[in-house]
RODO-2510 file (C-alpha; in nm, 4 decimals, decimal comma):
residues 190
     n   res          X          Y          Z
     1     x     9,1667    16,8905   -33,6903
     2     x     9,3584    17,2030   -33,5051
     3     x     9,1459    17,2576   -33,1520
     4     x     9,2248    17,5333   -32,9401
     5     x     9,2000    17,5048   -32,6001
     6     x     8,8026    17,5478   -32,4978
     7     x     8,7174    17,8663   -32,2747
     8     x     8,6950    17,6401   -31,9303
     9     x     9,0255    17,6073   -31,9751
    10     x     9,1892    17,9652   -32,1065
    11     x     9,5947    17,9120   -32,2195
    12     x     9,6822    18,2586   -32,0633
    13     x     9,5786    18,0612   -31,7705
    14     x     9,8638    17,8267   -31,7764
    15     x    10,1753    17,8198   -31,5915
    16     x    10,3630    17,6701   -31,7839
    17     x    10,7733    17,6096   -31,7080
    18     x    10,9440    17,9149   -31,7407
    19     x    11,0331    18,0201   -32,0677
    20     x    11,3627    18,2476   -32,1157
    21     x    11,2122    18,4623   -32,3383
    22     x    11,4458    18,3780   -32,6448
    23     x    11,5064    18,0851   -32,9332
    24     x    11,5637    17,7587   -32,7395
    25     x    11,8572    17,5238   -32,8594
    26     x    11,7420    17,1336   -32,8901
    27     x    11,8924    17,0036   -32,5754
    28     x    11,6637    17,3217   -32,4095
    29     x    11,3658    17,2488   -32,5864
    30     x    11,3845    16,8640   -32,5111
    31     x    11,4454    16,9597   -32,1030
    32     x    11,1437    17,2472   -32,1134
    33     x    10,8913    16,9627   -32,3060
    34     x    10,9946    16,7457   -32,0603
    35     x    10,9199    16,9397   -31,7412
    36     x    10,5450    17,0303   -31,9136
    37     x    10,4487    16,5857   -31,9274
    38     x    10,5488    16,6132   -31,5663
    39     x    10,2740    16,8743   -31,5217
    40     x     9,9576    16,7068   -31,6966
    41     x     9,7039    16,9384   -31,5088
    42     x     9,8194    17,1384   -31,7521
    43     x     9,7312    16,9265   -32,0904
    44     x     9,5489    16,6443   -31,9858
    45     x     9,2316    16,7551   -32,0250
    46     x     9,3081    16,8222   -32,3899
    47     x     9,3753    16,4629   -32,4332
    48     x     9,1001    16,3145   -32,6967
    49     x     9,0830    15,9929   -32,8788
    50     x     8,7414    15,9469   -33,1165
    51     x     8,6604    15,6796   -33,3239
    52     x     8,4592    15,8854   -33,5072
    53     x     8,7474    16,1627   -33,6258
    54     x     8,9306    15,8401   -33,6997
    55     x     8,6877    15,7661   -34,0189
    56     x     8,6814    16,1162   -34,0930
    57     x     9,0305    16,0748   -34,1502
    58     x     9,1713    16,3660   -33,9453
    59     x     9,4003    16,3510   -33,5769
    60     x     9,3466    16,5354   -33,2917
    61     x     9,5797    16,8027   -33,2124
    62     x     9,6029    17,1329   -32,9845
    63     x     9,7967    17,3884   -32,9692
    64     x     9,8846    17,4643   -32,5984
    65     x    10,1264    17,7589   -32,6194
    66     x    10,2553    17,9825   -32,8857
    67     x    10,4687    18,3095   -32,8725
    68     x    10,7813    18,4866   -33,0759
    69     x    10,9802    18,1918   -32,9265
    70     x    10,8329    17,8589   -32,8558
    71     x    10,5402    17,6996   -33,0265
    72     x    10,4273    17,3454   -32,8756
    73     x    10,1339    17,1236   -32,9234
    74     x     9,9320    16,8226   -32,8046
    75     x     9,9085    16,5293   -33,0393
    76     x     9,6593    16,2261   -33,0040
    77     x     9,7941    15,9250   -33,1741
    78     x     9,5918    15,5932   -33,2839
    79     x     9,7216    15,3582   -33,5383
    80     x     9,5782    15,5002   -33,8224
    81     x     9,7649    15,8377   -33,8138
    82     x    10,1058    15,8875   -34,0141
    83     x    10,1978    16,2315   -34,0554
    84     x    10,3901    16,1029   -34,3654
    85     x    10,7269    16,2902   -34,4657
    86     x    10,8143    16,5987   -34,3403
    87     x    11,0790    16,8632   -34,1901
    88     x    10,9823    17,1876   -33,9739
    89     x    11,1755    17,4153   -34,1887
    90     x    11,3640    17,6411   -33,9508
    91     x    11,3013    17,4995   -33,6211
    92     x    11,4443    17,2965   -33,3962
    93     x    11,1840    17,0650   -33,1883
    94     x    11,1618    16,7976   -32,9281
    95     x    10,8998    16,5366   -32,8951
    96     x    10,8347    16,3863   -32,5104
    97     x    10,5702    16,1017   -32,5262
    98     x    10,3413    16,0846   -32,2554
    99     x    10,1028    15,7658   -32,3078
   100     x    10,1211    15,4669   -32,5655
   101     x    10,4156    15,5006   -32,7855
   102     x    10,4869    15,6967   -33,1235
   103     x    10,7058    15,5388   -33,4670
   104     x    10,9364    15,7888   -33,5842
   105     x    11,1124    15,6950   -33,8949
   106     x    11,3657    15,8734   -34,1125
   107     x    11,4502    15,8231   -34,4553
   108     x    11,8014    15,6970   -34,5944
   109     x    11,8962    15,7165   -34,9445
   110     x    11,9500    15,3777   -35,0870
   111     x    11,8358    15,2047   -34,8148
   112     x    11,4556    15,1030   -34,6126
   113     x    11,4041    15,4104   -34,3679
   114     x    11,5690    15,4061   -33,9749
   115     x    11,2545    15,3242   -33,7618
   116     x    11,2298    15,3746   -33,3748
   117     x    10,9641    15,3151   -33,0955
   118     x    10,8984    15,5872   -32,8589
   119     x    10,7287    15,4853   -32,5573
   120     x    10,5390    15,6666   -32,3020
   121     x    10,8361    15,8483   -32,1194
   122     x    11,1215    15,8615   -32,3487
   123     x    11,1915    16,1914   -32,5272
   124     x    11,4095    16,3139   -32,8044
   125     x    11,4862    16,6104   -32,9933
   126     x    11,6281    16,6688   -33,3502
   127     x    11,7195    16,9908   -33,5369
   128     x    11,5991    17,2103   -33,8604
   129     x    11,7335    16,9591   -34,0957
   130     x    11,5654    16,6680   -33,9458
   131     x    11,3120    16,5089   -34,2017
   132     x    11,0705    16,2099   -34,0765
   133     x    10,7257    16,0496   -34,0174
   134     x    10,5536    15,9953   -33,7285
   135     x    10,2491    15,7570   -33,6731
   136     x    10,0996    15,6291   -33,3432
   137     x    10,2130    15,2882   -33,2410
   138     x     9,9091    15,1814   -33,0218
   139     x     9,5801    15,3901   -32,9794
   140     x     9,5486    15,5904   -32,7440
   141     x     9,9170    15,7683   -32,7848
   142     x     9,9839    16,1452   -32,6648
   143     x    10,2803    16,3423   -32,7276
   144     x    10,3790    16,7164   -32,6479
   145     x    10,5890    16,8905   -32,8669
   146     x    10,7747    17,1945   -32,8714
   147     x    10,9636    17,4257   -33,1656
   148     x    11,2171    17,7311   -33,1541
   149     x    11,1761    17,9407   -33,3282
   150     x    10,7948    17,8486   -33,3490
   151     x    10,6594    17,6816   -33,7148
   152     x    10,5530    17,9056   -33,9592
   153     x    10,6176    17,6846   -34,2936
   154     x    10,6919    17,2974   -34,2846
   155     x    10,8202    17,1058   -34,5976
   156     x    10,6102    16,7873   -34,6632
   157     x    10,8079    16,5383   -34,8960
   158     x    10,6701    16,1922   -35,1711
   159     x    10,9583    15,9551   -35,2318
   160     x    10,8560    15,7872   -35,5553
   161     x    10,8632    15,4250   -35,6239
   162     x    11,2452    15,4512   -35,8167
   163     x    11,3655    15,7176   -35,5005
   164     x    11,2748    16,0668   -35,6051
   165     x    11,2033    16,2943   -35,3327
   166     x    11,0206    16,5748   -35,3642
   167     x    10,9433    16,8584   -35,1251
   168     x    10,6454    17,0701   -35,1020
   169     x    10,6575    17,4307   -34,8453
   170     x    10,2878    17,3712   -34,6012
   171     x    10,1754    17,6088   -34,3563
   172     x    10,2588    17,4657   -33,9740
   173     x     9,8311    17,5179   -33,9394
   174     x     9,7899    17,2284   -34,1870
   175     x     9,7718    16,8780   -34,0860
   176     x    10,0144    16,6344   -34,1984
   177     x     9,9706    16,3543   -34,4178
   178     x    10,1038    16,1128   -34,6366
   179     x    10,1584    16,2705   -35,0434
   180     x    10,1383    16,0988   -35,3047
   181     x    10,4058    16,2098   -35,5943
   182     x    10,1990    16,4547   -35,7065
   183     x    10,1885    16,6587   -35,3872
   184     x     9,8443    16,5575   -35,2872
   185     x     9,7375    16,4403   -34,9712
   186     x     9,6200    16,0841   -34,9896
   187     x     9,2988    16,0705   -34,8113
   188     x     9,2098    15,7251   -34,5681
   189     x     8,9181    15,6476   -34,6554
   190     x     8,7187    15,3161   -34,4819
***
């Protein structure tokens, strides 16, 4: 479920770091995400972690900031998300975890995928040919994350039982999930 921020707390309200006004490198990104955790007055009250949205199969996620430059988001993590394969097309982006502690896990051919732990405080970044999955690693998880140039399309991916990976093109407003084969999103169900 996208959320934007409610009206008691208005985005053009923000002051956020300072921006340069132009398409942000990785090592950039990763150093601007960071310096936004230190400032959770600014996101915190975005944080949200319900049960509820949990059997209705769908994360909570905000978009705090977006412009011709920088797009970055709030993610709530429980144990049940997985975002399932994916890349972010032509952006670069950084991830900084701020509670809990995220998977990330990125496929190898021939081979079971390269997993890592992120916990609260440890950040990384990765660049426009980077394809994973993330899922929460405890409930109650929060990350921020930031992309240059901001998301417009995202390529979701199915690896098939023998190793066939296929990609389909999703709009950065759709939610993530696992896909079956067949480029379907498989739905949790209870």
């Amino acid at each position: 479920m996208t959320l934007a921020p409610d009206a008691s707390h208005p985005r053009d309200d923000l002051e956020l770091p300072e921006l340069p006004g132009r398409t942000l490198a990785e090592a950039e990104l990763r150093d601007w995400v960071e310096r936004l955790a230190a400032r959770p007055e600014l996101w915190r009250h975005h944080v949200a972690h319900d049960s509820a949205r949990e059997r209705a199969g769908g994360r909570h996620y905000v978009s705090l900031h977006r412009d011709e430059h920088v797009d970055v988001w709030l993610l709530c993590w429980d144990t049940v998300d997985d975002t399932g394969w994916h890349d972010h097309d032509t952006s670069a982006g950084a991830v900084v975890v701020t509670d809990g502690a995220v998977v990330e896990r990125r496929p190898r051919l021939g081979g079971e995928a390269a997993s890592r732990t992120v916990p609260a405080g440890r950040s990384f970044a990765f660049g426009p040919d980077h394809i994973h999955r993330m899922s929460g690693a405890v409930d109650g998880s929060v990350s921020i994350h930031a992309y240059s140039p901001p998301l417009w399309r995202m390529g979701q991916y199915a690896i098939s039982d023998d190793g066939v990976m296929r990609r389909w093109s999703v709009s950065y407003a759709d939610e993530l999930r696992p896909v079956e084969d067949d480029g379907h999103a498989l739905v949790s169900g209870p």
